[in-house]
C-alpha positions as CSV (number, residue, x, y, z in Angstrom):
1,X,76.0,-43.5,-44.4
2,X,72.5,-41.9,-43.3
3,X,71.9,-39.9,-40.2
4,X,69.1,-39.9,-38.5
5,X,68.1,-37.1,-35.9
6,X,65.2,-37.5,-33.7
7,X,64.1,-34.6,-31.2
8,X,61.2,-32.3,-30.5
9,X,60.3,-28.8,-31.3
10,X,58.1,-26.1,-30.3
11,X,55.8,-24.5,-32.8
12,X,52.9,-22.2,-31.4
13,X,52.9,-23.3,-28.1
14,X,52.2,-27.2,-29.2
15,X,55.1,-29.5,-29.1
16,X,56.2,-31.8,-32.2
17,X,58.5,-34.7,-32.5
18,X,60.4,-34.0,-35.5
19,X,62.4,-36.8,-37.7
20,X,65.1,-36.0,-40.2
21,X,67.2,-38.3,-42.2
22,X,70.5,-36.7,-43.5
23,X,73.2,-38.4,-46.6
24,X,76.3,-38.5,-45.8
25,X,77.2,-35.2,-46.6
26,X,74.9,-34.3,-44.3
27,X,72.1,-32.8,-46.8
28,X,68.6,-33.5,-45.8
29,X,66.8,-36.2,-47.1
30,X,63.7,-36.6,-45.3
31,X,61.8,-34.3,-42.5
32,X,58.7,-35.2,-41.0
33,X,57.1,-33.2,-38.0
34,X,54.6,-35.7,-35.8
35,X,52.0,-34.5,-34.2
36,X,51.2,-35.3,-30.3
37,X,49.7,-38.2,-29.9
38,X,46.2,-36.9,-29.0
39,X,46.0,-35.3,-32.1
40,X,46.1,-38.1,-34.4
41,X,44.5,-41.3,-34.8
42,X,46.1,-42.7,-37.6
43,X,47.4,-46.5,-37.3
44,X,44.8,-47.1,-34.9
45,X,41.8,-50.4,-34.6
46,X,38.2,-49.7,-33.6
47,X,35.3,-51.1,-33.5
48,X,33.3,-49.2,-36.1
49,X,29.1,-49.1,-36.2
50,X,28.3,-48.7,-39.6
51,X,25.7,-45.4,-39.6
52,X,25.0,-45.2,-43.2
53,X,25.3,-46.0,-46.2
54,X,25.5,-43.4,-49.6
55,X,26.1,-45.1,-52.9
56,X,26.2,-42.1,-54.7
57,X,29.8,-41.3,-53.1
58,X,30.2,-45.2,-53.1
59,X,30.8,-44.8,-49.2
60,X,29.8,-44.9,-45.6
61,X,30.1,-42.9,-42.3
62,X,31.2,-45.5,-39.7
63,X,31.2,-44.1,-35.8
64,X,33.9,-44.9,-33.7
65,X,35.3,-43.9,-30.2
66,X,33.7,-40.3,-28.3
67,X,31.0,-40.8,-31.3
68,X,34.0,-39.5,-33.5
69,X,32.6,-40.2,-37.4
70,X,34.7,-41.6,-40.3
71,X,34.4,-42.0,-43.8
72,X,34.9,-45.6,-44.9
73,X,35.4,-46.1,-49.0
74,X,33.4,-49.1,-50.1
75,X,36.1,-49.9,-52.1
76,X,38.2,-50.0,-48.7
77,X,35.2,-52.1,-47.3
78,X,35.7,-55.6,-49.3
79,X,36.9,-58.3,-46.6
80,X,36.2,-57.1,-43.4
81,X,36.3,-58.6,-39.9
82,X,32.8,-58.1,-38.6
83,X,32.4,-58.5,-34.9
84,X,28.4,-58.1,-35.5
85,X,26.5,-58.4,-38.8
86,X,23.0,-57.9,-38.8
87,X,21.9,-58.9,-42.4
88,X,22.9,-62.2,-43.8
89,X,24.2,-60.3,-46.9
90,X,28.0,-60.1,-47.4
91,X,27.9,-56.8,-48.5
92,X,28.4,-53.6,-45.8
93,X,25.0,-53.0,-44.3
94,X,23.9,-50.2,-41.8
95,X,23.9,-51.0,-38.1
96,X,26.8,-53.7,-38.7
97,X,29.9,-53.5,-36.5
98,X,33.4,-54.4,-37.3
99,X,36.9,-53.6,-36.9
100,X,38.5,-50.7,-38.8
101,X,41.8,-48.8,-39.2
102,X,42.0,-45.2,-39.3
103,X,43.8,-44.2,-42.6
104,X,43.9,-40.4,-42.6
105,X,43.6,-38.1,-39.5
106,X,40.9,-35.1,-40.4
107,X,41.9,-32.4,-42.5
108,X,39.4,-29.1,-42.5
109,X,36.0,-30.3,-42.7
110,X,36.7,-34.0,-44.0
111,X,36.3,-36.2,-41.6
112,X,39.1,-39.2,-41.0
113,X,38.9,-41.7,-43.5
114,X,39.5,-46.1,-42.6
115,X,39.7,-49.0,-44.2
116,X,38.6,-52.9,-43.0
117,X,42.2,-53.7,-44.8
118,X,44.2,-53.6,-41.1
119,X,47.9,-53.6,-41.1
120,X,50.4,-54.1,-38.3
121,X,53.8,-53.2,-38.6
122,X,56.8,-55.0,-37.5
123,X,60.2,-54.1,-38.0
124,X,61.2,-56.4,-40.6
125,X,57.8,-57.2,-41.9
126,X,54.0,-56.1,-41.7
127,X,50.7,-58.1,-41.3
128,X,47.4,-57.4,-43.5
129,X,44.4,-58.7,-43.1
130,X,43.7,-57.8,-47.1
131,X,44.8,-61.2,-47.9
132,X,46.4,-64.4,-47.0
133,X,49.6,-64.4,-48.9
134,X,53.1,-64.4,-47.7
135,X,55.8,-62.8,-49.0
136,X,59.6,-61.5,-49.6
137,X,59.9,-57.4,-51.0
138,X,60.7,-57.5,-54.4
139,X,63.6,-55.6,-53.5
140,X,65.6,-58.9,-52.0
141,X,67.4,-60.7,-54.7
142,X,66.1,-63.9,-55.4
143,X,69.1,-66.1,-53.3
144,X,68.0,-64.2,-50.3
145,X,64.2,-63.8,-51.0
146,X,64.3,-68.5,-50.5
147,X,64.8,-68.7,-47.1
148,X,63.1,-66.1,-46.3
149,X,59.6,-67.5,-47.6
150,X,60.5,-70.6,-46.3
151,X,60.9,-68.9,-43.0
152,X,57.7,-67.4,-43.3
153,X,55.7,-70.9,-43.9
154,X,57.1,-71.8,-40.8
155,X,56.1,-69.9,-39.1
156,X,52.8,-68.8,-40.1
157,X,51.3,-72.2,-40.7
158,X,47.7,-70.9,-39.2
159,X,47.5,-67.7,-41.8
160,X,45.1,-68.7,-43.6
161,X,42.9,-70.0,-40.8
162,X,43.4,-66.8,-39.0
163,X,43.1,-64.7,-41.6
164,X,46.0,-62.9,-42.2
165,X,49.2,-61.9,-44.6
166,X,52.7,-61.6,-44.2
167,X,55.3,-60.1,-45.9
168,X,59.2,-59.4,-45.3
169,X,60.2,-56.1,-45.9
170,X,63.7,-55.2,-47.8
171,X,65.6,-54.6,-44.2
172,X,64.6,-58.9,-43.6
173,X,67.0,-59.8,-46.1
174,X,70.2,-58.8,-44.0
175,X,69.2,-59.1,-40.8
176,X,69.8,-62.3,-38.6
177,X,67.0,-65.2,-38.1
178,X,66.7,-64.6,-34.4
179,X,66.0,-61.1,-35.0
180,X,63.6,-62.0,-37.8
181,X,62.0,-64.9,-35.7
182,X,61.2,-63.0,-32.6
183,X,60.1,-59.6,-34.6
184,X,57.3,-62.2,-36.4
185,X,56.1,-63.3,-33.0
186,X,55.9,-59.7,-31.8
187,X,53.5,-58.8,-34.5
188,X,51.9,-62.2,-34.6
189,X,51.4,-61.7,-30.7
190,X,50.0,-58.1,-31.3
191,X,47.2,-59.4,-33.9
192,X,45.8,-62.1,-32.2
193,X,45.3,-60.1,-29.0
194,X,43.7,-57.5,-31.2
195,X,40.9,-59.9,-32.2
196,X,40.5,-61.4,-29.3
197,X,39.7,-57.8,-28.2
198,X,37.5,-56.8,-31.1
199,X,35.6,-59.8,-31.2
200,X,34.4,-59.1,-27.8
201,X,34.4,-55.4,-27.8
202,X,31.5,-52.6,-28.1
203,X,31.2,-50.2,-30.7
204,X,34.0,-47.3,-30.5
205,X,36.1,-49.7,-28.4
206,X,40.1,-48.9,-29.5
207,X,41.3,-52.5,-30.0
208,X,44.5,-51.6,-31.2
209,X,47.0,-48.3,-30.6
210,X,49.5,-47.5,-33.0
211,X,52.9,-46.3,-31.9
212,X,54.1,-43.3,-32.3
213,X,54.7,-41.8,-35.9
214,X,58.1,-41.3,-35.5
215,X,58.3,-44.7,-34.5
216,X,55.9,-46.6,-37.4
217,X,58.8,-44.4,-39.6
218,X,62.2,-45.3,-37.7
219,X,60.7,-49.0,-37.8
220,X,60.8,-49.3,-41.6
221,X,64.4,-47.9,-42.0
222,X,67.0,-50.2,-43.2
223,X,69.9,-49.7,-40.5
224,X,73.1,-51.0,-42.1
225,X,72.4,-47.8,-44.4
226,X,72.3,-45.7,-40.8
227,X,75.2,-45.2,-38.6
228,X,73.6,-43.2,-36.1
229,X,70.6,-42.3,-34.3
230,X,70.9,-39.4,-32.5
231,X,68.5,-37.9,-29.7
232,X,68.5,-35.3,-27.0
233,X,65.7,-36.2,-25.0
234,X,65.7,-38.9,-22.5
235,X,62.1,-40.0,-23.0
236,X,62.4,-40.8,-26.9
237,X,65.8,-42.4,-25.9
238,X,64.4,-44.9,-23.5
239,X,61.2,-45.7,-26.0
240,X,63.3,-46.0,-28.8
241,X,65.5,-47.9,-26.7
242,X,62.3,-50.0,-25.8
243,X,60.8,-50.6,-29.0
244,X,64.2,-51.3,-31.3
245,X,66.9,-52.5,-28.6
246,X,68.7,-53.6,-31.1
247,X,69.7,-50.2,-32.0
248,X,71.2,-50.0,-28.5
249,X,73.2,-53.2,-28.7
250,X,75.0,-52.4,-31.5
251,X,75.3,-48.7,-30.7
252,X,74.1,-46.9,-33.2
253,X,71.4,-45.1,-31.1
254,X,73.4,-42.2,-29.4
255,X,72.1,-39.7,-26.5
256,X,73.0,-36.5,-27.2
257,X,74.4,-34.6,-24.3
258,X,75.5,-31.4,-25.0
259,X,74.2,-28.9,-23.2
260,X,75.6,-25.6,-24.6
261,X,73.4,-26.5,-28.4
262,X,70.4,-28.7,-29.1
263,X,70.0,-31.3,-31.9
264,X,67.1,-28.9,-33.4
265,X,69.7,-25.8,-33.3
266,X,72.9,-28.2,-34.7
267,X,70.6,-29.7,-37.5
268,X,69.0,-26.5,-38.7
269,X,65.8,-28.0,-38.0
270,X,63.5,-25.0,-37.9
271,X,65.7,-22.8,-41.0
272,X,65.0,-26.0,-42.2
273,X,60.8,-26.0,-41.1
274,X,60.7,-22.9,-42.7
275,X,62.7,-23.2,-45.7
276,X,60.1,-26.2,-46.0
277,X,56.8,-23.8,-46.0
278,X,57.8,-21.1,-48.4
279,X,56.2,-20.9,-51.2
280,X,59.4,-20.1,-53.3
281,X,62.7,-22.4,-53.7
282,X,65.8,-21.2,-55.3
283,X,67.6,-23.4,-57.4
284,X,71.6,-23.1,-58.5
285,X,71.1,-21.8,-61.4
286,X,69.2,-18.7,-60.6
287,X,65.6,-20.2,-61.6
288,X,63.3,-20.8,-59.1
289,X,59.6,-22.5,-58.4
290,X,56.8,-21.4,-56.8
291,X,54.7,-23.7,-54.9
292,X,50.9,-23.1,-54.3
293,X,49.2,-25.8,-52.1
294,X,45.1,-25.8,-52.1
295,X,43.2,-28.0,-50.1
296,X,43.4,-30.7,-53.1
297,X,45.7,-29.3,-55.2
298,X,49.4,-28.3,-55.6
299,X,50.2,-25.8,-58.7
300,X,54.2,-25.4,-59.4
301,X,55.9,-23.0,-61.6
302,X,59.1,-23.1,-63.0
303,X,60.8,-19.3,-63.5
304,X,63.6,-18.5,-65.1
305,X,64.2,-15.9,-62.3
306,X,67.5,-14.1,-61.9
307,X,68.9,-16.4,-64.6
308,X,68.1,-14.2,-68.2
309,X,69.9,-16.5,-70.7
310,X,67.1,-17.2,-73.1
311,X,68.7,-20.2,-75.2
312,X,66.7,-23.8,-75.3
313,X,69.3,-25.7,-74.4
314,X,70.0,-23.2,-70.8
315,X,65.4,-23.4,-70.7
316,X,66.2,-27.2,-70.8
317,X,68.9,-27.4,-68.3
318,X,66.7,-25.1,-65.9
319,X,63.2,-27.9,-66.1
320,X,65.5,-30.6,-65.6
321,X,67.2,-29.4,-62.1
322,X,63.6,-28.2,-61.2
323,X,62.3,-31.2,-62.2
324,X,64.7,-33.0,-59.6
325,X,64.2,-29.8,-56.7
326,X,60.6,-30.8,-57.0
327,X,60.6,-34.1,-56.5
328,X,62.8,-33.5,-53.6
329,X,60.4,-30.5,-52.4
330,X,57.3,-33.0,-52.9
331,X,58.9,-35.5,-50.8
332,X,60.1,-33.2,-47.9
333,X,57.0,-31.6,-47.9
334,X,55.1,-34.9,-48.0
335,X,52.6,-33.0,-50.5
336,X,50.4,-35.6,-52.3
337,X,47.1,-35.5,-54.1
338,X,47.3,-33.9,-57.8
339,X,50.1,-32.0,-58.5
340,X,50.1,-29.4,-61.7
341,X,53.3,-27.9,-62.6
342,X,53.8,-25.5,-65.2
343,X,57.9,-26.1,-66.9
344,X,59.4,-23.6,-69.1
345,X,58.1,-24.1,-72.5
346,X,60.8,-26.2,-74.2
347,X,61.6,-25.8,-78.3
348,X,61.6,-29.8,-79.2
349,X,59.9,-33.0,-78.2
350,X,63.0,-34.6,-77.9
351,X,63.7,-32.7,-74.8
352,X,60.4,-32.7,-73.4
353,X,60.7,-36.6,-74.0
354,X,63.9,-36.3,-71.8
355,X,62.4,-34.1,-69.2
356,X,59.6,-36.6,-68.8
357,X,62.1,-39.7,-68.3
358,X,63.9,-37.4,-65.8
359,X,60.7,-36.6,-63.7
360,X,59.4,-40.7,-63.2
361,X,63.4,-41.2,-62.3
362,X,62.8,-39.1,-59.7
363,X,59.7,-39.7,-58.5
364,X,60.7,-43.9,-58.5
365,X,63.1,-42.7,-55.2
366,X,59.5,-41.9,-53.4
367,X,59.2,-44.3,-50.9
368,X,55.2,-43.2,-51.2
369,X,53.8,-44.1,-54.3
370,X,54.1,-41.1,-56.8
371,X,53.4,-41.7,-60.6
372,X,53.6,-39.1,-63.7
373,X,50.3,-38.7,-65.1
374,X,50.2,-37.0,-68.7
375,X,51.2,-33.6,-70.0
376,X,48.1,-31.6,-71.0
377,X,47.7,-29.3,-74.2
378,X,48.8,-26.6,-72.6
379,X,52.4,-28.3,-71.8
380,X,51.0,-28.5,-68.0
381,X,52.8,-32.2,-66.5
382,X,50.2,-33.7,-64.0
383,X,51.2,-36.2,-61.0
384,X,49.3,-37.9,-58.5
385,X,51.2,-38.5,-54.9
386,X,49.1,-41.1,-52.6
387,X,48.0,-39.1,-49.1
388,X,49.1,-40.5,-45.8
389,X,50.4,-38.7,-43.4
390,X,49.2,-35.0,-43.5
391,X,51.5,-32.4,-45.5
392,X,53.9,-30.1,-43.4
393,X,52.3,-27.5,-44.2
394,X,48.5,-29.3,-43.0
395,X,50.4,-29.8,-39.3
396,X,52.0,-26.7,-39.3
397,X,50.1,-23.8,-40.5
């Protein structure tokens, strides 16, 4: 069973809250540092003025609270909720007002990005407003996904008039129809007081506040895969306790007590942090890769390092565990953009066939969408890893 540790950390003089999900041996899975929650805007609902429009870059600049300006893709534009339109025209015009959803927090000199798409995020489901559709994960077998869509149509008989989506996510399908029941009206409760808000709001007005980030990411986890949740300080205890009391009642969130070492010092976390923002990783075998992150851009090489065999097959054996260390590394790190990594040349096209097969294996345990691109001329393999949340390394460094 999974672990999860929740606690916070101190990194040049700013405090984090810092997630990590362990296997059951205990081997980390998953660690994600969240920023404080003045820092980031992400998962939050404005009212947005359109400023302008540029085609060129097939986008606008949309102001939102403390005059704070965003960068809205047009493609991210198409069904929005308007709360003022000043042409008749469907299309985005300047001066228009409606509600967006910040997307991306800044990063340098970009400036956040939103979408009119909003999503709300319940515990065993989330609510768009990209369309009107409701909907089981693919992941539920088909015996389970039934009641689950009938469950839906019950009770969201008004989503199309309200505009809205709804979809189950893969924890629904073992979870009890109370639970499921009153987690719908939670969310259902949350987007109708959100309109009600925008519709009658100013320009800049925050209509909706996102939870924390380490709460958005403990909502989404399937619990009969966890069988603890640990924490050592009382006030993510008692707001976890608030938001998911279910993890209370049937004990699985623990508060950690002991006094004489901390969840950060017992979990490694900063070794951990730091192993996490090196630029080179050592692998088993004696190989290692070198990770270079630019602002949109992540180069990897594969080394043969203190390993000096030179036979294909041990060259072959060497891409296909870094091939798996960097899809880990990509995931921990939460790198994303385009991703160029340079393998060991290999002898045959069999085996690059094979090392292929083994990278999209790998990359289909992303929970964020990651996809294998091509492999140049130059035997370079090219990925793509969506962007969300910022990189380790963006928060850290």
């Amino acid at each position: 069973m999974n672990r999860i540790v929740i606690t916070k950390i101190e990194h040049r003089q700013t405090h984090y809250t810092a997630y990590m999900l362990l296997d059951e041996q205990r081997k980390l899975k998953e660690l994600q540092v969240f920023e404080p929650e003045e820092k980031t805007l992400i998962g939050h609902i404005y009212v947005g003025y359109v400023e302008k429009i540029v085609p060129n870059i097939q986008g606008a600049f949309i102001r939102i609270a403390d005059k704070k300006k965003c960068y809205l893709p047009l493609k991210d534009g198409t069904a929005a909720i308007y709360t003022r339109k000043l042409s008749k025209k469907q299309e985005l015009c300047e001066g228009d007002e409606l509600l967006v959803q910040v997307t991306k927090d800044a990063v340098k000199t970009k400036d956040p990005v939103v979408s009119t798409r909003l999503t709300l995020h319940g515990h065993y489901c989330f609510l768009t407003t990209e369309n009107t559709k409701l909907g089981v994960s693919k992941k539920i077998p088909g015996e389970q996904a039934e009641p689950l869509r009938i469950l839906a149509e019950t009770l969201c008989k008004d989503h199309e008039r309200e505009g809205y989506g709804l979809v189950f996510r893969t924890n629904a399908g073992a979870a009890a129809e109370d639970a499921l029941k009153a987690d719908v009206k939670e969310i259902l409760g949350q987007y109708r007081a959100l309109m009600t808000a925008g519709l009658c709001g100013r320009p800049g007005d925050l209509v909706y506040r996102d939870m924390p980030g380490y709460l958005s990411r403990l909502k989404s986890v399937a619990f009969d895969e966890v069988d603890q949740v640990l924490t050592d300080c009382e006030d993510l205890y008692q707001e976890i306790s608030s938001y998911l009391p279910q993890l209370s009642v049937n004990g699985k969130l623990k508060y950690y007590e002991d006094s004489s070492i901390s969840l950060a010092t017992l979990y490694s976390i900063r070794k951990n942090m730091e192993e996490l923002l090196a630029k080179r990783v050592w692998l088993a075998s004696g190989a290692n890769i070198i990770i270079e992150s630019l602002e949109t851009l992540t180069v990897i090489d594969v080394n043969s390092g203190k390993n000096q065999s030179r036979k294909p097959e041990t060259l072959f054996h060497i891409n296909v565990e870094a091939a798996k260390e960097i899809a880990r590394q990509i995931r921990l790190r939460n790198i994303s953009g385009m991703i160029i990594i340079d393998f060991i040349n290999m002898k045959t096209e069999a085996q690059q066939k094979e090392l292929v097969r083994v990278i999209k294996q790998e990359l289909a345990n992303d929970p964020v969408p990651a996809r294998f691109v091509d492999i140049t001329k130059l035997g370079l393999v090219e990925l793509t890893r969506k962007k969300g949340y910022k990189s380790l390394r963006e928060i850290l460094v």
